[in-house]
C-alpha positions in Angstrom: -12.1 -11.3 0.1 -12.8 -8.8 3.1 -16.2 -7.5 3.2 -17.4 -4.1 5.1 -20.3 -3.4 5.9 -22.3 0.4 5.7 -25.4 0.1 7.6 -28.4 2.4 7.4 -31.1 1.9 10.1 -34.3 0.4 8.7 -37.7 1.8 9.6 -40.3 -1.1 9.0 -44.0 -0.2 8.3 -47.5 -2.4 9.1 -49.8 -1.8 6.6 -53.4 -2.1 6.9 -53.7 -4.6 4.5 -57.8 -5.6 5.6 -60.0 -2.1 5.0 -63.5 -2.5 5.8 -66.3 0.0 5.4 -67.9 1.5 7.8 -71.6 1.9 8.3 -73.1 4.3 6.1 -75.7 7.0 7.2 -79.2 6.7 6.1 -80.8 8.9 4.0 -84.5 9.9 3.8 -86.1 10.1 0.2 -88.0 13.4 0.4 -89.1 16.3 -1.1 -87.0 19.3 -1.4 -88.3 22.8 -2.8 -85.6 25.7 -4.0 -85.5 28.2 -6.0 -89.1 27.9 -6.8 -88.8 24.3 -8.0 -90.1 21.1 -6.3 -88.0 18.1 -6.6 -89.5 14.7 -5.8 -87.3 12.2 -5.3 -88.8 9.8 -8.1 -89.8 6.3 -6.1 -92.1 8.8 -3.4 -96.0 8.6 -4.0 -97.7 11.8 -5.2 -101.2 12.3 -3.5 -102.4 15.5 -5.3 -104.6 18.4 -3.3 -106.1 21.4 -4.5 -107.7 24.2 -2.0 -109.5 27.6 -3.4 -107.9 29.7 -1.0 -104.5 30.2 -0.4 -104.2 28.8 3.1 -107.7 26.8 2.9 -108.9 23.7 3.3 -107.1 20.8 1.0 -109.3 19.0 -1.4 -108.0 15.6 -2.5 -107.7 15.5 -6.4 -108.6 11.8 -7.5 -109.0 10.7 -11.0 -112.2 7.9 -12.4 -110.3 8.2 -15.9 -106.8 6.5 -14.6 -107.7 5.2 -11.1 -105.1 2.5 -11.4 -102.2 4.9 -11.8 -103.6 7.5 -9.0 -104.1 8.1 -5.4 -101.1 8.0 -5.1 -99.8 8.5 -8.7 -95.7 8.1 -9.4 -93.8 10.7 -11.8 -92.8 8.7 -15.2 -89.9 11.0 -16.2 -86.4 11.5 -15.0 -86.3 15.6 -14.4 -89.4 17.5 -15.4 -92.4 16.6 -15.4 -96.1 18.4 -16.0 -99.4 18.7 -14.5 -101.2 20.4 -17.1 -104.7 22.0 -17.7 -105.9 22.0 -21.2 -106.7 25.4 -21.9 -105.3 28.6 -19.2 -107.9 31.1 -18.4 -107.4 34.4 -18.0 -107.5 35.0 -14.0 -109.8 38.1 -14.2 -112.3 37.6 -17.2 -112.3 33.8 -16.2 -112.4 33.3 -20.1 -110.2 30.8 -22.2 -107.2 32.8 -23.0 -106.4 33.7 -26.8 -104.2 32.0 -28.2 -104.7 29.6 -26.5 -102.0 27.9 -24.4 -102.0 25.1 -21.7 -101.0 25.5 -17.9 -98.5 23.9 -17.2 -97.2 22.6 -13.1 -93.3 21.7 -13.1 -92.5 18.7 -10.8 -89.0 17.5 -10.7 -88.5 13.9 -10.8 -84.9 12.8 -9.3 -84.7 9.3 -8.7 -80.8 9.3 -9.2 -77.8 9.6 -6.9 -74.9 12.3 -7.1 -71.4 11.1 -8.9 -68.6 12.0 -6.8 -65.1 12.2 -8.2 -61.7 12.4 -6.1 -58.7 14.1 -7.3 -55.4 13.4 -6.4 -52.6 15.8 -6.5 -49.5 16.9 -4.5 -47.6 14.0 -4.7 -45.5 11.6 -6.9 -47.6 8.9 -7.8 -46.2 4.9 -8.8 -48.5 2.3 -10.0 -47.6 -1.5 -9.3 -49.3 -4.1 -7.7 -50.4 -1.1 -5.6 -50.9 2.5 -6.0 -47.9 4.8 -4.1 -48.3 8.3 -3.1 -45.4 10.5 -1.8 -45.5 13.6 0.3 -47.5 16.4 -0.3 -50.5 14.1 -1.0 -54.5 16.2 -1.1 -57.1 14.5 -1.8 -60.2 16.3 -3.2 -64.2 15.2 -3.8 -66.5 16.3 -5.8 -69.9 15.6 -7.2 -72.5 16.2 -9.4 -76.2 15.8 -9.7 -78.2 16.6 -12.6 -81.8 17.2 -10.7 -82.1 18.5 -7.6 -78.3 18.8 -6.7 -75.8 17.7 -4.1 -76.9 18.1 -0.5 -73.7 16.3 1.3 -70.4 14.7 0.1 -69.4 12.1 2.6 -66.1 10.1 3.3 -64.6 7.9 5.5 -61.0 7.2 6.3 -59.7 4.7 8.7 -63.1 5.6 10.9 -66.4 6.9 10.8 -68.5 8.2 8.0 -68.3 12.2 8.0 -68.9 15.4 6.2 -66.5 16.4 3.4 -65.5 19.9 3.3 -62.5 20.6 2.2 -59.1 19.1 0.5 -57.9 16.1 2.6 -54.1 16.5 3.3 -52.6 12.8 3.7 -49.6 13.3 5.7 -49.9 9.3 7.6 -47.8 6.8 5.8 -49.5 3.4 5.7 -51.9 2.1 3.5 -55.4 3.6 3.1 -58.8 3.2 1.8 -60.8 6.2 1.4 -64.4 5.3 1.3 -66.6 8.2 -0.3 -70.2 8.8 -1.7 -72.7 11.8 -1.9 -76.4 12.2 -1.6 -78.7 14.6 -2.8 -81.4 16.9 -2.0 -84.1 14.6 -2.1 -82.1 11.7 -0.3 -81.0 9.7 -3.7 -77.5 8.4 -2.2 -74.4 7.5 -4.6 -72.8 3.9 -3.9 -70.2 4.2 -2.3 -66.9 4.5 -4.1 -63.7 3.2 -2.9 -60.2 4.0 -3.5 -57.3 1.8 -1.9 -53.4 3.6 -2.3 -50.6 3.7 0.1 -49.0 6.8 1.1 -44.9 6.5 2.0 -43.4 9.1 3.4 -40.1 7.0 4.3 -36.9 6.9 2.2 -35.3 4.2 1.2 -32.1 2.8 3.2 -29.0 1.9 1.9 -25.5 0.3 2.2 -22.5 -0.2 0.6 -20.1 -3.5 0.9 -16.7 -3.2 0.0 -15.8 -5.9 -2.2 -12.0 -6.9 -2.2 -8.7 -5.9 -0.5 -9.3 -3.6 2.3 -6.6 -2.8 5.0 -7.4 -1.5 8.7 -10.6 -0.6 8.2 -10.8 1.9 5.1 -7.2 1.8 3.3 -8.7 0.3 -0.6 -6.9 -1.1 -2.9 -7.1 0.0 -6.5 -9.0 -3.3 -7.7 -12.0 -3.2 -4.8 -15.1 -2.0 -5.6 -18.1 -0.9 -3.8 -21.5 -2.4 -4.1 -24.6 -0.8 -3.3 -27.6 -2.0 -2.0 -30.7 -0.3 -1.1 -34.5 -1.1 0.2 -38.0 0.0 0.4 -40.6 -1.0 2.3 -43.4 0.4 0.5 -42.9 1.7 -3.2 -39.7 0.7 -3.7 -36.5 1.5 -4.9 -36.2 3.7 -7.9 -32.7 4.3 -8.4 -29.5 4.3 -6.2 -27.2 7.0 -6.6 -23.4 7.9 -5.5 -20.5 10.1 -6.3 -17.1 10.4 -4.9 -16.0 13.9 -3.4 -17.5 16.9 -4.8 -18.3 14.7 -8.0 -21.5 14.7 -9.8 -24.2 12.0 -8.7 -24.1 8.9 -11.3 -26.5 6.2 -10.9 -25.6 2.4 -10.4 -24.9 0.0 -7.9 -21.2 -0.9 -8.9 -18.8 1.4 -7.8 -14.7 1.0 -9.1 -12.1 3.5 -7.9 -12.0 4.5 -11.7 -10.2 7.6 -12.6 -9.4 8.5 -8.5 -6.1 9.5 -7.5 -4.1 7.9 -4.5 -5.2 9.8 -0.9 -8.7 10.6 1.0 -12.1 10.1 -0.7 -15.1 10.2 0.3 -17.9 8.3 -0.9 -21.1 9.7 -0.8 -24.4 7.3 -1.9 -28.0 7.5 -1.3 -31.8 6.3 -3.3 -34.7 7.4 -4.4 -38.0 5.6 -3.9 -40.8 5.3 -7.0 -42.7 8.3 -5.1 -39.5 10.7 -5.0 -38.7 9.7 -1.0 -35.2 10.9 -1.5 -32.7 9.1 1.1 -30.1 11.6 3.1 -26.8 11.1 2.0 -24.6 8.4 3.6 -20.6 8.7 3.4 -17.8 6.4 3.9 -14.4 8.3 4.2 -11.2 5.9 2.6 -8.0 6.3 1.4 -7.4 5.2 -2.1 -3.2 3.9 -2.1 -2.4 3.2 -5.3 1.0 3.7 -4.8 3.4 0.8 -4.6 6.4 0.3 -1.7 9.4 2.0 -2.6 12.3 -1.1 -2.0 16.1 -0.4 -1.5 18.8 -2.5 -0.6 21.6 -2.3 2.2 24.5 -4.6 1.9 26.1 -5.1 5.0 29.3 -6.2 5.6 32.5 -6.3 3.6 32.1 -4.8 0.2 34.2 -2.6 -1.9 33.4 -0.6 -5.5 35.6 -1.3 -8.2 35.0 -2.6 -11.4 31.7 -4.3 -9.7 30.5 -4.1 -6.3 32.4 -6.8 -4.5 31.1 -8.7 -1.1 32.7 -11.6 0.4 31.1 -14.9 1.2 30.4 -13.8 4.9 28.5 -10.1 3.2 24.5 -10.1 3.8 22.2 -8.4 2.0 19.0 -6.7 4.0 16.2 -5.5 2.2 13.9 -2.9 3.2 10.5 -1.1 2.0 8.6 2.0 2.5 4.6 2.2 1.7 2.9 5.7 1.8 -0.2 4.5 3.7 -1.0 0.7 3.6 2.7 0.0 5.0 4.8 -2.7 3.4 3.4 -6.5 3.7 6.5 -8.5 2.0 9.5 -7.9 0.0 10.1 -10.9 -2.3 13.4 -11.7 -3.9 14.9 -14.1 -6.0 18.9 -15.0 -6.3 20.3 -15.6 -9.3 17.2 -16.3 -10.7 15.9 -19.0 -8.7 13.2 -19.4 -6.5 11.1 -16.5 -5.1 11.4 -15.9 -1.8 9.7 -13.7 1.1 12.2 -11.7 3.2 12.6 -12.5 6.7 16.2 -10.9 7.5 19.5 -10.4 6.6 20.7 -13.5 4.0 24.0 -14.4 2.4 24.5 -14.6 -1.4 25.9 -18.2 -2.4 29.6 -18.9 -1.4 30.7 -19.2 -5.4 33.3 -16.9 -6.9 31.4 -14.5 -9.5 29.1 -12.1 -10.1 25.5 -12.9 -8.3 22.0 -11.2 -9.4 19.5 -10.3 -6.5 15.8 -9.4 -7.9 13.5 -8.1 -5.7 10.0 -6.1 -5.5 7.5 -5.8 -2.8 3.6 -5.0 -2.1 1.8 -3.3 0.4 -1.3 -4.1 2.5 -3.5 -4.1 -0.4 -1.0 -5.7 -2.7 -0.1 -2.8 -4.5 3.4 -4.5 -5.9 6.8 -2.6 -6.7 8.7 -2.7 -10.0 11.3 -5.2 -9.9 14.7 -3.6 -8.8 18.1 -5.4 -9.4 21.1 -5.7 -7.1 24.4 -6.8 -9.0 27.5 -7.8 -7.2 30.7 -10.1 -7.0 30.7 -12.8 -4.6 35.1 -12.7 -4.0 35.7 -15.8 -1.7 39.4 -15.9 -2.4 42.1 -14.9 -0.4 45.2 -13.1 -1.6 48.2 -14.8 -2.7 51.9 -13.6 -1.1 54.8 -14.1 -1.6 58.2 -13.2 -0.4 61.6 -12.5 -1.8 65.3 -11.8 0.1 67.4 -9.1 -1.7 71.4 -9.5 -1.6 73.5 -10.8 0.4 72.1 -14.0 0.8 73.3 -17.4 1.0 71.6 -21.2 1.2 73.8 -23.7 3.4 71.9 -26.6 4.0 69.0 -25.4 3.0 69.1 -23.0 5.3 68.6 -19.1 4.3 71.2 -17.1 5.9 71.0 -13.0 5.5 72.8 -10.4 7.2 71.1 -7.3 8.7 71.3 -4.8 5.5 69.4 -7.6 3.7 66.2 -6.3 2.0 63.1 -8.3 2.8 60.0 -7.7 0.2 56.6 -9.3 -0.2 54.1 -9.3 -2.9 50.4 -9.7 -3.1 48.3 -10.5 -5.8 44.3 -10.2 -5.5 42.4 -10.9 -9.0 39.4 -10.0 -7.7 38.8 -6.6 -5.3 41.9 -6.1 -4.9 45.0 -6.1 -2.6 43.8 -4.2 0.8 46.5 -4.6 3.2 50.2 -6.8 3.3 51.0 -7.3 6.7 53.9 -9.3 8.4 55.4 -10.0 12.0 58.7 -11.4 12.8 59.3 -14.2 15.6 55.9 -14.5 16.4 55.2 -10.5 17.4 52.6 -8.1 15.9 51.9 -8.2 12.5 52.6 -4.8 10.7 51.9 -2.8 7.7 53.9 -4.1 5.0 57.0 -1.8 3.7 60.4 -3.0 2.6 62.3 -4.3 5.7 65.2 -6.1 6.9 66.4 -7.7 10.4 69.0 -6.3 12.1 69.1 -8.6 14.9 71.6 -11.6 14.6 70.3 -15.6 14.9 67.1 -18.0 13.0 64.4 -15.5 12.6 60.9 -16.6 11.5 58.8 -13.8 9.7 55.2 -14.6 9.3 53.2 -13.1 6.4 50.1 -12.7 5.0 47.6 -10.0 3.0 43.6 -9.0 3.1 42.0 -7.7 0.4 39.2 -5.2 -0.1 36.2 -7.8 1.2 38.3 -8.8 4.0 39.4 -12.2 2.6 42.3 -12.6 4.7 45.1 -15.3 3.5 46.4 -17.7 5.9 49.5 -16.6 7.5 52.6 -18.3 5.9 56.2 -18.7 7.5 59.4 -17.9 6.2 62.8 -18.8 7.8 65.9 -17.4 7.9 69.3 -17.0 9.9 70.6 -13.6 10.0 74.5 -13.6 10.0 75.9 -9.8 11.0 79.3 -11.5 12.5 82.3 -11.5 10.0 84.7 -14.4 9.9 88.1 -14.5 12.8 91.2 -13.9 11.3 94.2 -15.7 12.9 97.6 -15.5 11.7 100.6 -17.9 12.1 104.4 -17.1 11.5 106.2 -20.2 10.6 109.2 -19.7 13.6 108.9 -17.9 17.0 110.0 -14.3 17.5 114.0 -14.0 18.0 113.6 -11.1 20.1 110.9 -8.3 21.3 111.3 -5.4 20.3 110.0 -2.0 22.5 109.1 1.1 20.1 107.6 4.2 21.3 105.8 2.0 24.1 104.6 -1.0 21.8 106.0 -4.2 21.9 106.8 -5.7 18.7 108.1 -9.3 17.9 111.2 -10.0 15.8 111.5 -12.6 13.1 114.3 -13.6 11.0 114.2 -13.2 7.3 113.0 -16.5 6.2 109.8 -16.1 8.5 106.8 -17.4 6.7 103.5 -15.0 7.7 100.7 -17.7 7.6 97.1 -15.9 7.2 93.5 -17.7 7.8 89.9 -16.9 8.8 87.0 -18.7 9.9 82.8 -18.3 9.7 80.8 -20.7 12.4 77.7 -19.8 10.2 78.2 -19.3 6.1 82.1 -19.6 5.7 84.8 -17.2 4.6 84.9 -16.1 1.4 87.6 -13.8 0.7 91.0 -13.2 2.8 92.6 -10.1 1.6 96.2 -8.2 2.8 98.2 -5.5 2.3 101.7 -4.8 3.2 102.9 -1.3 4.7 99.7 0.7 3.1 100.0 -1.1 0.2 96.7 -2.3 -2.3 94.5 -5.1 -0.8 95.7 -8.2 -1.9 94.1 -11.7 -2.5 95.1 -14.0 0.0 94.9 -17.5 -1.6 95.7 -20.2 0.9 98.0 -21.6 3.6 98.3 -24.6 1.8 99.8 -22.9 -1.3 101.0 -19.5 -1.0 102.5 -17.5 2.4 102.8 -13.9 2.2 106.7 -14.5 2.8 106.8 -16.5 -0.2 105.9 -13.0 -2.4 109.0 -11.8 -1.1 107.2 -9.6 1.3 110.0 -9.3 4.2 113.3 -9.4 2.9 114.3 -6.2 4.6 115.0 -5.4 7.7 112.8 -3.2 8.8 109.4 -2.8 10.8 106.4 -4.4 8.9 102.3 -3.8 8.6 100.0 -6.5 7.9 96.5 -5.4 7.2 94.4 -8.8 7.3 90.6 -8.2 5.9 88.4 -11.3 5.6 84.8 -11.2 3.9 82.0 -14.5 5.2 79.9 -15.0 1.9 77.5 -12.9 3.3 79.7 -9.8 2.9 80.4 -9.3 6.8 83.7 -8.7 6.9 86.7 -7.6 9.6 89.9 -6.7 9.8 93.4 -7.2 11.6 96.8 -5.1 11.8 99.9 -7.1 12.4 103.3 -4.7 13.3 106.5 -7.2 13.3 109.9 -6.5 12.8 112.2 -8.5 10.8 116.0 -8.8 11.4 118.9 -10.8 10.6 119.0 -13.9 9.5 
């Protein structure tokens, strides 16, 4: 597995963990006068005065009937209480007004502090171990006091003690304690309150690790996923979000290539914080291949279509692959059904006569893997068969094959398989040619060499054939039985002269297949048989009992069919 790593930068935060709270100002108890109304604060003495003028001298007021609670004398009652005269008197007849009624001093007792409350508001809020704020955080105080009222609200954060005035805008992530309190008018001063939260103003960061087959980088293979991780410092993580493209955000922190097509994506993840810190967008750009190699197959070598695709034992087979993006990694291929194999280069199919079965497939850099394609052909390891057959005339003597030059020469192939190609022969050791009917026309032993290819390029190994080509007839020689009795000149041609009982002896001879036939005529006459000197002359037929001028014509035949001739011119005379 191949991991890949997205990395976001990490901003780490120190958080003041120890708050400690400053000195608070003192506050006086005192008296404070408004509105007509005297508030004392409720733990001061009272030492009460009188004077009969407005601005004369002061008179202290003691008391003999409740000496132990006078001089000074301390207000019983939370708010208002009374100094009272029984009966008022009317300020001008100094007499005891009717109805009677009492007067009646106010004196407002406040022994306690203010309450101050704190608002906050502005920002998300997330309660844990700790409390969170986001952005926008204000913070606002207020108090109450039932008696003489609120003179000061006070606060401190991360310094001295001062005067609240106005909303507090917390724009400073760490954590803070905010330390606040109010006093009075007549110096009655709250405890302090204290309110410990941490504002985070920083987004989470996040990365994504690609789990599974990756190639250069950011080519993915349909089975890798992406998994997300992100962290916060403060509040924490909320949720992690991501989407592919222009694709709606979906929450989670496995991603699969579900329902993506093959070519660019882009994927775009980011999280949110418990207090709504929202991180910017990070992207990873990759292409998606889920498209397999496309294989094909090149035979090289001899072949030939027919009834199958025929190769030869020498044929190779080279496979090849093309990938849209990843690129090919290996083409695998089996033979016949056997083992599978990776592809390294060009390989021969097993030297056995038949048909042979090549399966074969192949995956890309992130193992995307091909169909299985098939490749069917006919191993043909067999040579042609030839033969060759001699026309007429021929004749064995010996067991020797003689021929004459008209003899037709033909040779036949047979190829089972693919097929006949080409017949070729050569004679006496010369080129070999094109085979077509042929014959030899030149005389004497003549070996003719032979062989055919067919169409895989078997070739058959050359056989011989031998033969003697005869073109010569046989000699004729002729023998009369006496010599001439004269010579005879006629019309410039010399002629011998032989008596009536002159026997006419006939003959011919072949050095190479014998003579056959010995034929004759006499003065124009039809071609007779000639049988033999031993047993029949030509005189003997009675051929020459005249006197007269005579013309043999002698033809002889060799058993080949080559055949010459003779004239003879002879006279005969008297006996």
């Amino acid at each position: 597995m191949k991991k890949f790593f997205v990395f976001i930068s990490l901003f780490a935060l120190c958080i003041n963990t120890f708050a400690q709270e400053p000195t608070k100002p003192e506050h006086q108890k005192k008296v404070y006068l408004n509105d007509g109304n005297t508030y004392v604060q409720k733990d001061l003495p009272m030492y009460l005065k009188f004077s009969t003028e407005p601005n004369g001298q002061n008179y202290d007021l003691k008391s003999k009937a409740t000496p132990d609670y006078a001089d000074p004398m301390y207000l019983d009652t939370e708010g208002i209480n009374y100094i009272r005269s029984k009966w008022a008197v009317d300020k001008n007849s100094k007499e005891t007004v009717n109805p009677q009624q009492e007067v009646l001093y106010e004196v407002y007792a406040d022994g306690l502090a203010p309450v101050t409350s704190s608002k906050f508001s502005g920002a998300p809020v997330y309660k844990k171990d700790k409390i969170y704020y986001g952005k926008g955080l204000k913070v606002d105080l207020t108090s109450t006091d039932g008696v003489s009222g609120v003179e000061k609200i006070h606060y401190a954060l991360g310094g001295n003690y001062q005067d609240y005035g106005s909303t507090l805008n917390l724009d400073t992530e760490k954590e803070h304690t905010l330390y606040f309190y109010s006093n009075d008018n007549v110096g009655n001063a709250e405890k302090t309150r204290e309110k410990t939260f941490v504002v985070d103003l920083t987004s989470p960061t996040s990365r994504s690790e690609i789990e599974g087959i990756v190639y250069q980088g950011n080519i993915l293979a349909p089975s890798t996923k992406f998994v997300l991780s992100s962290t916060d410092g403060l509040s924490g993580v909320n949720r992690t979000y991501y989407s592919f493209d222009d694709g709606n955000d979906r929450s989670g922190n496995t991603v699969t290539m579900a329902g993506l097509k093959d070519g660019d994506h882009t994927l775009n993840f980011y999280a949110i914080d418990n207090v709504k810190n929202t991180e910017t967008k990070s992207t990873f750009n990759f292409y998606l291949d889920l498209t397999p190699p496309q294989t094909s197959n090149q035979i090289v070598g001899d072949q030939f279509k027919g009834n199958y695709t025929y190769v030869s034992a020498r044929t190779q087979i080279n496979l090849s692959a093309t990938d849209n993006k990843a690129g090919v990694k290996n083409i695998y291929y089996r033979i016949d059904g056997g083992e599978r194999a990776t592809f390294g280069g060009n390989f021969n199919l097993p030297d056995v006569l038949g048909t042979h079965s090549v399966k074969y497939d192949a995956n890309d850099n992130v193992d995307n893997l091909s169909g299985n394609t098939f490749l069917n052909v006919f191993v043909d390891n067999k040579a042609p068969e030839t033969g060759i057959t001699y026309g007429n005339p021929q004749f064995f003597k010996e067991g020797e094959l003689y021929i004459n030059k008209d003899t037709k020469i033909a040779l036949k192939s047979r190829d089972p398989h693919a097929g006949v190609q080409a017949t070729k022969y050569g004679i006496d050791g010369g080129a070999m040619n094109n085979y077509s009917e042929f014959t030899i026309p030149n005389e004497g032993p003549h070996t003719i060499a032979f062989n055919a290819i067919d169409n895989v390029n078997n070739e058959e190994v050359k056989k011989e054939s031998k033969c003697h080509v005869d073109n010569t007839p046989p000699v004729i020689y002729h023998n009369f039985s006496i010599e001439p009795t004269e010579i005879k000149d006629k019309g410039g041609e010399t002629l011998n002269v032989y008596p009536n009982y002159t026997r006419l002896y006939l003959g011919a001879t072949d050095e190479k297949v014998g003579t056959e036939d010995i034929f004759y005529s006499v003065d124009g006459g039809a071609l007779t048989p000639y049988s033999s000197p031993q047993t029949l002359d030509i005189s003997e037929l009675n051929r020459f009992g005249k006197k007269k001028l005579y013309e043999v014509r002698i033809v002889a035949k060799d058993k080949l069919g080559n055949e010459s001739e003779k004239m003879i011119k002879f006279y005969i005379g008297k006996e």
